[in-house]
N, C-alpha and C positions, 0 to 999 in steps of 0.2 A: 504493500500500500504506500509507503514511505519511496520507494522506489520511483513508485509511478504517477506519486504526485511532484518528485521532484521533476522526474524528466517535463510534467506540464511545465512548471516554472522555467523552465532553462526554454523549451520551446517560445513560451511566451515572454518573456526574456529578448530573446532572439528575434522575434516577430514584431516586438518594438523596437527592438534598434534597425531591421531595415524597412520598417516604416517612416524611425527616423532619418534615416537615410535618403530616403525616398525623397521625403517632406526638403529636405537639406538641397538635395540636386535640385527638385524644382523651385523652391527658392531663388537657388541661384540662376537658373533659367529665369526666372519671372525678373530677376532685377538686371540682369542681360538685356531682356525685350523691352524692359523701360528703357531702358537707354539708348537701344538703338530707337525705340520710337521717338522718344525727347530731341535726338540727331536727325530724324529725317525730316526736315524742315523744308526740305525739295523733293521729299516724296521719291529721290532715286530708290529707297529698299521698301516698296509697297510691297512688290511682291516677291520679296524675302520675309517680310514680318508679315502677309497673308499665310504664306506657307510653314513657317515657324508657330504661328498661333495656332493653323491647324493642329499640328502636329503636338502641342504642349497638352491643347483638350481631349485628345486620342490617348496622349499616354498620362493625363492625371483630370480624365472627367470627371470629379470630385473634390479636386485641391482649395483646400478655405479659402485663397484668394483668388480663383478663377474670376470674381468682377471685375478685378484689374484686366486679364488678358481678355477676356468677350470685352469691354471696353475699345482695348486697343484695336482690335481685330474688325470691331464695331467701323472704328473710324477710320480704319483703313479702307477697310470695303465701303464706305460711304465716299470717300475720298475718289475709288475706282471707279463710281458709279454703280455699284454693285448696290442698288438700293434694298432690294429684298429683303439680301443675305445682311448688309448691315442693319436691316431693320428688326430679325430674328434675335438679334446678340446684346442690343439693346431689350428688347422682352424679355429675354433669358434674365439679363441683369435684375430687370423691374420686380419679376414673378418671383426667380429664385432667389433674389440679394435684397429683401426687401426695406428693410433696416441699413444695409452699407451705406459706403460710404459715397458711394455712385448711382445709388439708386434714383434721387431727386435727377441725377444730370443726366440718367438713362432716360427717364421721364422725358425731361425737354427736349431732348435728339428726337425721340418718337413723336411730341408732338408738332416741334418742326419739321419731320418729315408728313407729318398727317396736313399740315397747314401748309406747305409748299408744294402737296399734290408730287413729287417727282415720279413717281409713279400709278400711272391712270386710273387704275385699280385701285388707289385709297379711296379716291372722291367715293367708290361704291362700297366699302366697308367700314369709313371712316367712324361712323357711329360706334359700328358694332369693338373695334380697336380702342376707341375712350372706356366704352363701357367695361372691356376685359381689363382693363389698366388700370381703371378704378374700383375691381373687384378686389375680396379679401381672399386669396388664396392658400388652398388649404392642403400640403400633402405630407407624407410621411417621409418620402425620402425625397432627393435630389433627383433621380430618375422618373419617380412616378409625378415631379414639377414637368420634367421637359415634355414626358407624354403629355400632360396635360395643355403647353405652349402646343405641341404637335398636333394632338387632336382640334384645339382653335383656330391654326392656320389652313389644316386641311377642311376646317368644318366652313372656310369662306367659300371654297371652290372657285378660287382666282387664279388664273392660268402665270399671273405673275407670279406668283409665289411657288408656280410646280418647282421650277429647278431649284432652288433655294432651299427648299425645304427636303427635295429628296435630299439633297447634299448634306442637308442635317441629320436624315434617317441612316445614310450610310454610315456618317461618324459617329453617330450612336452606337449603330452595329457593330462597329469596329473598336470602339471604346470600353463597350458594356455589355459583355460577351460572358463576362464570372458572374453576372450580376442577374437575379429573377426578373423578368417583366414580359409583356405582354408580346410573343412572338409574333401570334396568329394576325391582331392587331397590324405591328411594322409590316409583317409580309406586303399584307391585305392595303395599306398606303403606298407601299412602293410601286406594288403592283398595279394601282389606279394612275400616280403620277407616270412613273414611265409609258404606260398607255397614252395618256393625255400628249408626253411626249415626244411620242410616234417610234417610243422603243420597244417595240413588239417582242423581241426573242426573249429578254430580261423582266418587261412584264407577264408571260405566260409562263414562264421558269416561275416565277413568284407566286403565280397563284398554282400552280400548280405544288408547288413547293408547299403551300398551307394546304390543301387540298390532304397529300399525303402525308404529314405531319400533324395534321390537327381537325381532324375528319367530325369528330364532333362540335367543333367550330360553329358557333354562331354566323362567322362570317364566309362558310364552308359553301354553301348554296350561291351567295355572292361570288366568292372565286370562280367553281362552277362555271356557273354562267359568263363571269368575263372573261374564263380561257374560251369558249363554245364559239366566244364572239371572237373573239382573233381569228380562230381555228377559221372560221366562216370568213369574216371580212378581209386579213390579211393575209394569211397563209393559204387561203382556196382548200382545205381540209373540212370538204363537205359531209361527208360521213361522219366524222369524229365530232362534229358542230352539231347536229343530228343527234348524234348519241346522247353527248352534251344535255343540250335542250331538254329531251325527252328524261333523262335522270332527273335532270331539277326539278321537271314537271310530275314525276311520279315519287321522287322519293323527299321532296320536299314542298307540298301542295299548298302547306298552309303560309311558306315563305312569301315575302311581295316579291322576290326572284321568281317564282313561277309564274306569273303572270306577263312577265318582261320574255321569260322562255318560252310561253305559250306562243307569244307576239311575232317573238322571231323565228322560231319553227315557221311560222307560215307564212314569214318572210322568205324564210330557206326554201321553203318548196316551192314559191313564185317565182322567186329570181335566181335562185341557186341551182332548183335541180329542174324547171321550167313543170312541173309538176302540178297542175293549174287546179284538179280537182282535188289533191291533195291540202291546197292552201286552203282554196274554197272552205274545206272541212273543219283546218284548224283556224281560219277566221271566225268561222260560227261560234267552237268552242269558246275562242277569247271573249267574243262580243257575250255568250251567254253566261259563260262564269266570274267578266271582271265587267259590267254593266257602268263602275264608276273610273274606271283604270282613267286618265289621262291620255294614255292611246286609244281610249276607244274609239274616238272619230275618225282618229288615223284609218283605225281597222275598218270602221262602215266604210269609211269611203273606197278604201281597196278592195272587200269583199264585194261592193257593188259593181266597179268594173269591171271585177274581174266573173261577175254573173252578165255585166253587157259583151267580156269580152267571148264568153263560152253561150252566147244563145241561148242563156239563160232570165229574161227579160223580165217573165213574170214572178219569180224566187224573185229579183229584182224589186219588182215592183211591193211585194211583201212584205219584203223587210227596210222599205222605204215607210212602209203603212205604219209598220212596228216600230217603228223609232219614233216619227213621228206621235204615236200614242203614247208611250213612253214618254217622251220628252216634248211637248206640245207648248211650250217657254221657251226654249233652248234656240237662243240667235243661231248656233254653231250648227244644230241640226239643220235650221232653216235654209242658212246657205249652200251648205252640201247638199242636200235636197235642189235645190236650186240650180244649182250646178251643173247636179248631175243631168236634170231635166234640158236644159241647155244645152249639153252633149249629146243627148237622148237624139235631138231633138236637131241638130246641126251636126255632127261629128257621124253617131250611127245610122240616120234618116229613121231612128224609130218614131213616128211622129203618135203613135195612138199611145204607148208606153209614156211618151214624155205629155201625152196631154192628158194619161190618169193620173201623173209625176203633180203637175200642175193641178189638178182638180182636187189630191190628196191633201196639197199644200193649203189652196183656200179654202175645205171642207175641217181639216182635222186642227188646224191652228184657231189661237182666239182673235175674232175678230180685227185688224185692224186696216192702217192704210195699203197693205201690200195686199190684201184679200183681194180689190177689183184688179188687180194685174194681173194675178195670177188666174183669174177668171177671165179676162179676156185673153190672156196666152193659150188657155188651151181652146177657146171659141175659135180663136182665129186659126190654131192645128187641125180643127173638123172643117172647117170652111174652104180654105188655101190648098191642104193634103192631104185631108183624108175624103174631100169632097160627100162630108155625111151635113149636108145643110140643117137640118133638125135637129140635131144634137147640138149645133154653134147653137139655133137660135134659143134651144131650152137654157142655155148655159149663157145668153146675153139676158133672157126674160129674166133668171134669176141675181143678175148684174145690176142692170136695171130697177127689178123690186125692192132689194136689198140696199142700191148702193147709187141713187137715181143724181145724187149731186158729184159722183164723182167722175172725171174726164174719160175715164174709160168706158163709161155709160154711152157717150157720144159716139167714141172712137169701135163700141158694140154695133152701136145704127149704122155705122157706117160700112163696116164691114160687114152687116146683111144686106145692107143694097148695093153694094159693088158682087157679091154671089151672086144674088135674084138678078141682074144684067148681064152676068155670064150667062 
């Protein structure tokens, strides 16, 4: 026992003096980089003391005086024009040093750079930036500070800050590698950013990379789907995109990723694999199981071409009826309907299609000024094309009864006595 409590001692012993050691060299690094920074007065060693700072926060991301170096590194890279990155190091300072002795002047760099706009992207987050900088932040360690700066900057979604910030996740990774924290998380950012930055090979290594590492991942489904979506959009790996989709779709149904993988499956089988009735089928599904998704309009409106483009006119017409009942307010309905009717109607020559397109419009919507328009577009379809005079003039009588002060009422008479002269 005596033994084995000494050998602790002696370890622990030993464990502090090359900590103190540790502490000692970067010390004197740190009073190294002040000095050359205090000397560059001409900015000849920007990027030596860019590449120095890097390198002091890789090998001592925890050192009690790192506000001094993110300072310097700060105004370097502001100096370079590097706004972003200088804009990061200063937050670090603010969030993690809050009390330092730098913190007030990290402050007013940030919001001199919020109040001189250098980057176009503040004017749009500039609120949400005051507001995190005047929050009380709260973490346990130093690492689970920066995820937290991390998770802020990614939660703007500003393409200014993509590179900036991967280049923070990598030094992370590189620095904080003995240390617990949140893998699935970094992958899952890196893997969005380099997407955003058109670096395909390294973004789909990354999620792929969580995918296989961390399979009960919350953000597992997410991966998923943005490898399916490379596979599909940049790599031309239409099967494996496929496969993709339809896993999200069946093994994670209740995720909001399945509804994005429904969407694109029958994207994939439109333009991917020209498979028209295939799409057909997984439009319907989309449109039946995500009624509120944010693509849904997307979806109606493609699933209805692509019923004008298969000869399928009256399925068309149907679920022109159905939406409109559904959604009988909805502007966005209206003018796809609209639209569509228009093409109907000039594009296909289906003129009986686009004049029940039209009749659906002014019958199933509530009353207002677009109703007589849409009642003499399809009067004048039976009149002009489809030469069925009886049906214009039931569809002008009810023009007329309904809607007798308005200019289409006239523009109805007239186009029945330009017919009756034919």
């Amino acid at each position: 026992m005596l033994k084995k409590l000494y050998f602790l001692t002696v370890c622990l012993v030993l464990a502090q003096a090359l900590q103190a050691q540790d502490e000692a060299r970067a010390s004197a690094r740190l009073t190294f980089l002040q000095q050359i920074f205090f000397e560059n007065q001409q900015h000849k060693l920007d990027e030596f003391l860019i590449s120095e700072c890097r390198t002091f926060l890789k090998k001592n991301p925890f050192f009690k005086q790192n506000d001094q170096i993110l300072w310097m590194y700060g105004n370097v890279l502001e100096n370079k024009k590097q706004t972003a990155q200088a804009l990061m190091q200063y937050l670090k300072i603010a969030v993690l040093y809050p009390t330092g002795t730098l913190a007030q002047e990290a402050h007013d760099r940030l919001q001199h750079l919020i109040s001189q706009k250098s980057l176009l992207c503040l004017v749009d987050c500039q609120d949400q930036l005051e507001n995190y900088l005047n929050k009380n932040h709260f973490y346990e360690s130093e690492a689970e500070g920066l995820f937290n700066i991390f998770n802020f900057i990614f939660s703007l979604n500003l393409s200014c800050f993509d590179r900036a910030l991967l280049a923070e996740l990598h030094l992370f990774e590189e620095s904080c590698s003995t240390i617990p924290y949140s893998e699935d998380l970094l992958l899952y950012w890196k893997g969005v950013l380099q997407k955003r930055l058109k670096q395909f090979s390294p973004a789909y290594g990354n999620f792929r990379k969580l995918q296989s590492l961390f399979p009960r991942s919350s953000l597992a489904p997410a991966a998923l789907l943005e490898s399916s979506l490379i596979c599909y959009k940049q790599f031309k790996e239409l099967n494996e995109a496929r496969d993709g989709f339809i896993q999200v779709i069946n093994h994670f149904p209740d995720d909001p990723n399945s509804a994005l993988a429904q969407f694109y499956l029958a994207d994939l089988y439109e333009n991917g694999f020209d498979s028209l009735d295939a799409a057909i089928d997984n439009y319907r599904l989309f449109l039946d199981a995500f009624p509120d998704h944010p693509l849904y309009f997307e979806a109606f409106k493609r699933l209805s071409f692509l019923y004008f483009k298969t000869d399928r006119y009256e399925e068309a017409i149907t679920l022109i009826g159905l939406n409109l009942n559904r959604r009988p307010a909805d502007s966005t309905v209206v003018v796809l309907i609209d639209s569509m009717a228009n093409v109907l109607e000039r594009k296909f020559k289906k003129y009986e299609f686009a004049a029940r397109s039209y009749i659906l419009l002014a019958s199933q919507l509530p009353v207002n000024e677009q109703t007589p328009y849409y009642l003499y577009r399809a009067a004048r379809i039976y009149a002009r094309y489809l030469k069925d005079t009886a049906r214009a003039r039931d569809i002008c009588n009810r023009l007329k009864e309904n809607f007798a002060e308005s200019p289409y009422a006239e523009k109805c008479k007239l186009l029945l006595k330009q017919t009756i002269k034919k």
